[in-house]
N, C-alpha and C positions, 0 to 999 in steps of 0.2 A: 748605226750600231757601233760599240765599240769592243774591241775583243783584245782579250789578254791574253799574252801565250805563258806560261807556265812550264819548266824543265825540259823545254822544248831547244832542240839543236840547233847552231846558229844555221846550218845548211839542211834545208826540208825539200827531200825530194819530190821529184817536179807531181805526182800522182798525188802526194799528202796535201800540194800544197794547190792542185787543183780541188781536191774535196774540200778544204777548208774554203775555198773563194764561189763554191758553185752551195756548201752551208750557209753560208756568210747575205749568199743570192737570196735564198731563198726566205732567211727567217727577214733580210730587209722587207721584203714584197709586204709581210705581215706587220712588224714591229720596228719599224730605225729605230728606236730609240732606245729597244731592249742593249743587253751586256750578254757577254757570251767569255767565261774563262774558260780556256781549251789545255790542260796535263797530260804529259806524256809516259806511260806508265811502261815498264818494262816489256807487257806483254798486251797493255790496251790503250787508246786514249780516252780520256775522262771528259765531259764536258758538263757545261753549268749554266742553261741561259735564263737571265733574270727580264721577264719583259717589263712593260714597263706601265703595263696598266694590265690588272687581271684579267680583264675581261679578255685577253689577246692571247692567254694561257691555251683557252682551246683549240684554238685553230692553230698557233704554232705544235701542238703534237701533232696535229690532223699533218699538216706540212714536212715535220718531220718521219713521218710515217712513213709518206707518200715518196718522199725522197730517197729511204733507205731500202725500199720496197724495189722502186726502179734501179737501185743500186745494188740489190742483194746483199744488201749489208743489215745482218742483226744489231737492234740493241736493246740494252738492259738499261729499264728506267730502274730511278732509284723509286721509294716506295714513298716518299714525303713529299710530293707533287702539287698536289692541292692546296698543303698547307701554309707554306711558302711563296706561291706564286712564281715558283721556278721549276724547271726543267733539268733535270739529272738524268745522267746517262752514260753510258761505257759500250764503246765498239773495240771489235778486236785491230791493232795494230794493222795498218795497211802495207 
């Protein structure tokens, strides 16, 4: 997997930068070879993973579900999911 950070601070406190490595876990399990651009927005961060064969689209939601589900963490898919063959999405600021 390769992951781009985006306006992100050069020092990420140690909880951001466990969720990013335990995300990071998980979409590998499904996808290495997917892309993941991770933004950091005032009051969210923004993420964007491209995998890298459609057919892997499904299950990375199902994965990301399940993750944020055990983590009690909402998120907002973007609405162009399908058509793209990527993954949008915004959690609130940890």
């Amino acid at each position: 997997m390769t992951i781009y950070f985006k306006d992100i601070p050069k020092v990420i406190p140690d909880n951001e930068r466990s969720y990013f490595n335990l995300l990071e876990g998980v979409l590998n399990t499904v996808d290495e070879l997917s892309t993941m651009e991770v933004r950091k927005n005032p009051s969210n961060y923004s993420f964007r993973i491209a995998t890298s064969k459609p057919i892997y689209l499904s299950l990375v939601i199902e994965k990301l579900n399940e993750l944020h589900s055990m983590l009690s963490i909402r998120l907002r898919y973007s609405k162009s999911i399908k058509n793209i063959s990527a993954v949008s999405f915004t959690i609130p600021a940890l």
